[in-house]
BASE-511049 format. One record per residue (C-alpha): residue in three letters; residue number from 0; x, y, z. Coordinates in steps of 0.25 Angstrom, whole numbers, plus 2048, in hexadecimal, padded with zeros to 3 digits. Example, Ala and Ser with C-alpha at 12.3 -4.5 7.8 and 13.67 -1.06 7.14 Angstrom:
BEGIN
R     r     k     u     v     w
R   ALA     0   831   7EE   81F
R   SER     1   837   7FC   81D
END
This chain:
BEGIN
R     r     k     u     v     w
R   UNK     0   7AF   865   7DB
R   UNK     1   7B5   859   7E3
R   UNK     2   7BD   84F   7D8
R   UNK     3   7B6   841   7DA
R   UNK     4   7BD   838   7E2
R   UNK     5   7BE   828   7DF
R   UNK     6   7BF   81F   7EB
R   UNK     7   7C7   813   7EB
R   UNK     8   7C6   808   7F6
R   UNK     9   7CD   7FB   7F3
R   UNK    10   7C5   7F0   7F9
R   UNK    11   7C8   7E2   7FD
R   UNK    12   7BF   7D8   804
R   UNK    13   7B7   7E5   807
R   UNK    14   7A9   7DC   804
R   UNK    15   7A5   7E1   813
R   UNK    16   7A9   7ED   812
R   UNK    17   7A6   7F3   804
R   UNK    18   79A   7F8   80A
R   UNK    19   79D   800   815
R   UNK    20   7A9   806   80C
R   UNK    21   79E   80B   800
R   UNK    22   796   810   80C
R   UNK    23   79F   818   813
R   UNK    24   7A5   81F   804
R   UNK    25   797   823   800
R   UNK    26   795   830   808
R   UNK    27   7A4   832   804
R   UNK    28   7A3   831   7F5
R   UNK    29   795   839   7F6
R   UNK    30   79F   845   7FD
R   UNK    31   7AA   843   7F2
R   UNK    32   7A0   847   7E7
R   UNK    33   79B   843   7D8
R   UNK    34   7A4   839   7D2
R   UNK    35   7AB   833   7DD
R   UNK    36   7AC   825   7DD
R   UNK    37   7AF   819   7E5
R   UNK    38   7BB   80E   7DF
R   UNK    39   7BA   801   7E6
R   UNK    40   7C5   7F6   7E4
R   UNK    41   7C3   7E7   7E6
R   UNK    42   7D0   7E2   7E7
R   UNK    43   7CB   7D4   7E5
R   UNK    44   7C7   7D0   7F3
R   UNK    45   7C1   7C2   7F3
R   UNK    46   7B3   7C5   7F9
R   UNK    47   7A8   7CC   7F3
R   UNK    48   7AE   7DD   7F3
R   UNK    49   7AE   7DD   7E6
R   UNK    50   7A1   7DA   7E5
R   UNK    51   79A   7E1   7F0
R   UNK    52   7A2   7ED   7EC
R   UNK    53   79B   7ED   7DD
R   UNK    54   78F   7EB   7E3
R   UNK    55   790   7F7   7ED
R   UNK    56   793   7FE   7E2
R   UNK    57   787   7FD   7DA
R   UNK    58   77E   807   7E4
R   UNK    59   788   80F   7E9
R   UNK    60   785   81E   7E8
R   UNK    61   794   821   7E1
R   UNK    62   79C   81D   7D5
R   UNK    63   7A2   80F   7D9
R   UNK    64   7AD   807   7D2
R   UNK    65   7B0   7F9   7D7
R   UNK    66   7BF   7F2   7D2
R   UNK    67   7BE   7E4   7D3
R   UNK    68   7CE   7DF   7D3
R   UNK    69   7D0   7D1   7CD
R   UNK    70   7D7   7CC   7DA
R   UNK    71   7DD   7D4   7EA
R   UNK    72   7E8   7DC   7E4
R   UNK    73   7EC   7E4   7EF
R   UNK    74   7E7   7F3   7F3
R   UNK    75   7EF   7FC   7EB
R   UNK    76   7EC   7F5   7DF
R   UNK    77   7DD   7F5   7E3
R   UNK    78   7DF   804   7E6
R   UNK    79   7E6   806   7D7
R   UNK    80   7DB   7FE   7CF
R   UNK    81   7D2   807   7D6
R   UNK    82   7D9   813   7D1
R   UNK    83   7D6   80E   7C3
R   UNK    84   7C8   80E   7C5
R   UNK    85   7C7   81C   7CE
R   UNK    86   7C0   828   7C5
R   UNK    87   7C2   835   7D1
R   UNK    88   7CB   83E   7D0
R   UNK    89   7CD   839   7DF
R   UNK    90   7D2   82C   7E2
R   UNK    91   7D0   829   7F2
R   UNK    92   7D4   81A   7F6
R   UNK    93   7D0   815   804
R   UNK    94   7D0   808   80B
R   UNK    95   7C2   7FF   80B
R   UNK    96   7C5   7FD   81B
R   UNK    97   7BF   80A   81D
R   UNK    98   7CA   80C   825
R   UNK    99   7CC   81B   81F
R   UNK   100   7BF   822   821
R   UNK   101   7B8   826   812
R   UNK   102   7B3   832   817
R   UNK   103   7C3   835   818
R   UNK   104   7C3   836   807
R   UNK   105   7BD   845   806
R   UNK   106   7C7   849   810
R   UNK   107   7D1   843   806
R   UNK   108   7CC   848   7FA
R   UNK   109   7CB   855   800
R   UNK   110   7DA   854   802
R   UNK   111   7DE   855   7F3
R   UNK   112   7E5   85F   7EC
R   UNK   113   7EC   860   7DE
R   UNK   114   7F8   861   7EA
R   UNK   115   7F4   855   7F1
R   UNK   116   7EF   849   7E7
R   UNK   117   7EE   83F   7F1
R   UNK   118   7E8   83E   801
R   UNK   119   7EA   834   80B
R   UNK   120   7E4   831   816
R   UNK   121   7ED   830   822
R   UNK   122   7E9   825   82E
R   UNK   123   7EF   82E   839
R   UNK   124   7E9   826   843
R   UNK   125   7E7   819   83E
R   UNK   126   7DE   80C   843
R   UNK   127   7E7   801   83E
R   UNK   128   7F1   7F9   847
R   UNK   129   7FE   7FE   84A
R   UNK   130   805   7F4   842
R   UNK   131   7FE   7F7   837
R   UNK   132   801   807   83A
R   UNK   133   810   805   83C
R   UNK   134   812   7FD   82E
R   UNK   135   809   809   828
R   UNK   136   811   814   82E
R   UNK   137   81E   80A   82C
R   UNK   138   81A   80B   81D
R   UNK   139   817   81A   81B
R   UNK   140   824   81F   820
R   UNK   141   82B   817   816
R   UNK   142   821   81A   80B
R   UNK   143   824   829   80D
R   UNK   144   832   826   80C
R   UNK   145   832   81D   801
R   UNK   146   827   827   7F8
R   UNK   147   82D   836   7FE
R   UNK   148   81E   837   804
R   UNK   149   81C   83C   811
R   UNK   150   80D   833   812
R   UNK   151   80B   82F   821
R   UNK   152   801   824   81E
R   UNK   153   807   81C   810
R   UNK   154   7FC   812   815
R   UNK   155   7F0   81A   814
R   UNK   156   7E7   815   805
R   UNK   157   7DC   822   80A
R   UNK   158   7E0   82B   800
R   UNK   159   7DC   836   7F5
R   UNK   160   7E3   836   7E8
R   UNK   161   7E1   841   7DD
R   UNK   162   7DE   83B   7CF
R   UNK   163   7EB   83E   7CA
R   UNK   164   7F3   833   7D4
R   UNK   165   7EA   829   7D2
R   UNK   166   7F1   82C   7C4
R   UNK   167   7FD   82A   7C8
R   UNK   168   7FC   81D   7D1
R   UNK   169   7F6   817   7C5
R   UNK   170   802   819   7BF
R   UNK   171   80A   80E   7C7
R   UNK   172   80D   800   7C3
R   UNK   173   813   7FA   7CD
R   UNK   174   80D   7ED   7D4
R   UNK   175   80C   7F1   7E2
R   UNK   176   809   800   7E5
R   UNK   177   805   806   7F2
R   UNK   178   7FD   811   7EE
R   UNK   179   800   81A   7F9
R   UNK   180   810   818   7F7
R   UNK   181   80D   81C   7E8
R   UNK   182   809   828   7EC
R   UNK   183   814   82C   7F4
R   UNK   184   81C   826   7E7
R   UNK   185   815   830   7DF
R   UNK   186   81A   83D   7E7
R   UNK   187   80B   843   7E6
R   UNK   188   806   84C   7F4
R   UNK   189   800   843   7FD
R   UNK   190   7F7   849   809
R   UNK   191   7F4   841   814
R   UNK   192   7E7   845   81E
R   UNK   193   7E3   83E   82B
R   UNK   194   7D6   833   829
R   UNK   195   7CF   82B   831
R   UNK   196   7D5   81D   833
R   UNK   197   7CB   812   838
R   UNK   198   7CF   804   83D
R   UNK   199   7CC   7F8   835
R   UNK   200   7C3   7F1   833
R   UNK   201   7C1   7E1   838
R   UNK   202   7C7   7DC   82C
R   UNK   203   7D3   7E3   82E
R   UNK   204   7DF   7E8   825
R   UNK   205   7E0   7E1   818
R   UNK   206   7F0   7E4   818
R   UNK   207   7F5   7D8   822
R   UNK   208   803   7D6   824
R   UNK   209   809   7D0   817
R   UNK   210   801   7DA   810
R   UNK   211   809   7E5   817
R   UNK   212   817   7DE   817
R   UNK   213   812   7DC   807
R   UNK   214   80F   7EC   805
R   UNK   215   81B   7F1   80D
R   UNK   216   824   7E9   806
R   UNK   217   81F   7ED   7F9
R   UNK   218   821   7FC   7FE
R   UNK   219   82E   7FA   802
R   UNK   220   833   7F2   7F5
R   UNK   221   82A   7FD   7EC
R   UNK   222   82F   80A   7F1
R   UNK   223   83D   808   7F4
R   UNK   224   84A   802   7F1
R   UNK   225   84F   804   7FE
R   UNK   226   84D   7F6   805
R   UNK   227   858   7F1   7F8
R   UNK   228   863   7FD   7FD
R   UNK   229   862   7F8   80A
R   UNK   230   863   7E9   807
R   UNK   231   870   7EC   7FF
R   UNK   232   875   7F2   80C
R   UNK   233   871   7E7   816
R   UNK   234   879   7DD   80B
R   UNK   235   884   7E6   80C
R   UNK   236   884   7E6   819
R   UNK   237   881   7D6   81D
R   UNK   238   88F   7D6   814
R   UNK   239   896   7DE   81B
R   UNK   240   891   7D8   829
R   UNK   241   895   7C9   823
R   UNK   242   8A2   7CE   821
R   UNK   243   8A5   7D7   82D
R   UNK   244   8A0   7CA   836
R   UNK   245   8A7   7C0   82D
R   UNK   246   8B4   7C9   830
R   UNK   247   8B3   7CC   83F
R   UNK   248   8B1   7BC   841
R   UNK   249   8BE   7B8   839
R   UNK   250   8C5   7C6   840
R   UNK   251   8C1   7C0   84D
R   UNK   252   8C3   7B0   84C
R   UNK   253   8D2   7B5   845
R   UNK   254   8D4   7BE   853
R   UNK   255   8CF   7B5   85E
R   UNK   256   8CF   7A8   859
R   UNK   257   8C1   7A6   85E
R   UNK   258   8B2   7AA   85A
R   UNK   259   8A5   7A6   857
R   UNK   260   8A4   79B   84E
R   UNK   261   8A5   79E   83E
R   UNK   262   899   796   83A
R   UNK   263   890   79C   845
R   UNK   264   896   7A9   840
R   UNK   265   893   7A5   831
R   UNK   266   886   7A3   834
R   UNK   267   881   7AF   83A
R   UNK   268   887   7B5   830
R   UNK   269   881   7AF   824
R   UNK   270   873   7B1   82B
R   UNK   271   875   7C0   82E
R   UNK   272   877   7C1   820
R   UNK   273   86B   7B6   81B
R   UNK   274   862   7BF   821
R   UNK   275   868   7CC   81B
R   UNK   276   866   7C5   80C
R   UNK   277   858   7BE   80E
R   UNK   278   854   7CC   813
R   UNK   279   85A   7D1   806
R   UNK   280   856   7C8   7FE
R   UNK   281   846   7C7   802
R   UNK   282   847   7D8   7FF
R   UNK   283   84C   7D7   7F1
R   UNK   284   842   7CD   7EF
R   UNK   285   836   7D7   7F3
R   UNK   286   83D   7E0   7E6
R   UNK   287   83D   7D5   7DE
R   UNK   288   830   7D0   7E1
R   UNK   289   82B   7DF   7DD
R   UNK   290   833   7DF   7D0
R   UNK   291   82B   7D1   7CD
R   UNK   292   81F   7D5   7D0
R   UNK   293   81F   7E3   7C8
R   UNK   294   826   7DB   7BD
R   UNK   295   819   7D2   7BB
R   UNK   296   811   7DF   7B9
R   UNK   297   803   7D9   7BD
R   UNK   298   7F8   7E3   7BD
R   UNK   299   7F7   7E8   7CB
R   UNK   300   7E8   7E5   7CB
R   UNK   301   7DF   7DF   7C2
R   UNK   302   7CF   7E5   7C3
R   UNK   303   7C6   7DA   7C1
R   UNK   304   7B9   7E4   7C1
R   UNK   305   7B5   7F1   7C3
R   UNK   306   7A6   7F7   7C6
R   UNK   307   7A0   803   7C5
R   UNK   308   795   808   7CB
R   UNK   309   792   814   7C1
END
């Protein structure tokens, strides 16, 4: 007998689209079997989601929990305070775009072993922008360096999870988590297989460009200590160049007599090195600004209602 499986979709300003989502996971559930179930995550959108999804709810065919978010917290936290709330022995989370295909999720399921406790869908030929596939790709390859993982697609929220690491991921405290790079973290097998991608829809993606320059810092600064080793050596090394150029002027104006003029000269110089130290200076701050913020230990998401449907 199949384990039951518990759907997660975090949703944001999703009252259009609520709908057409519930629809297109009906016949899915029905093929997943008894006591699979469907987790829907408001993450405070600020028109009527919340609302529409409840009352969605109420005739649909399947087990149904709507979590209401006291405010927009982000994904990943919609994604853990749905892990709070999910009863399967399966976890799938997916997208609200529609973007992955839900008749993917048996093919996922079916995927899972004791030896495999995770799935993820791989968008080998994905409908997005190039830009946006460069920074994803950009952000993978370091990923699997920074976590030992060998994941092709870090980006990719279509995935299966056993019961046991949704366990785990609970475990964590930290204040920003990207749960794909958690995994990785964790050392547990990952399989990835092939899925439908499908293009956006008119609203577009909900990640603009300070949300990513955001989330790829926060991987950076979270996963490595690297970006501090190499500012060390680009101090070290601004000294050194100060001093070689200070010394080749004073070596040259001894010799010749001549040469280009000092307070020109000073003045490059002390730019070269302004630059180097701003530069330095705004990295530390992006680990400070981590320390402040996991030192004011906040909850990472406060759930202002949950509704059931049985």
């Amino acid at each position: 007998m199949a384990p039951p499986v518990s759907v997660l979709v975090p949703l944001y300003r999703d009252e259009e689209s609520v709908q057409p989502l519930l629809a297109r996971l009906e016949p899915v559930l029905r093929e997943l079997g008894d006591g699979s179930e469907l987790v829907l995550v408001d993450d405070g959108s600020p028109d009527r989601t919340g609302d529409v999804a409840v009352a969605l709810a109420r005739d649909y065919p399947h087990p149904v929990t709507v979590v209401q978010l006291a405010r927009n917290f982000g994904q990943h936290p919609a994604v853990f305070a749905g892990f709070e709330h999910c009863r399967g022995d399966v976890v799938v989370t997916m997208d609200s775009d529609l973007q992955y295909a839900p008749e993917e999720i048996p093919r996922l399921v079916s995927e899972l072993s004791p030896e495999v406790p995770v799935v993820s869908g791989l968008r080998s030929e994905r409908a997005d922008p190039w830009p946006r596939r460069f920074v994803s790709r950009t952000l993978s390859r370091w990923l699997s360096r920074a976590t030992g993982s060998t994941l092709r697609d870090y980006g990719s929220m279509f995935r299966a999870y056993d019961r046991s690491v949704v366990a785990q991921l609970r475990r964590f405290r930290e204040r920003r988590r990207f749960v794909p790079a958690l995994v990785g973290w964790l050392g547990v097998p990952v399989k990835e297989i092939p899925v439908r991608h499908e293009p956006r829809g008119p609203r577009g993606s909900r990640y603009r460009l300070g949300t990513l320059v955001d989330m790829s810092l926060d991987l950076i600064t979270g996963y490595a200590t690297f970006p501090l080793r190499i500012l060390t050596v680009l101090g070290f090394a601004g000294a050194l160049l100060g001093l070689a150029a200070t010394l080749s002027l004073v070596t040259y104006r001894i010799v010749s007599g001549t040469g280009p003029s000092g307070l020109v000269s000073a003045f490059a110089l002390v730019f070269f090195l302004l630059g180097i130290q701003l530069f330095i200076t705004g990295l530390i701050g992006e680990y400070v600004g981590r320390v402040y913020i996991e030192a004011k230990d906040r909850p990472y998401f406060i759930v202002r209602e949950v509704t059931r449907n049985r």
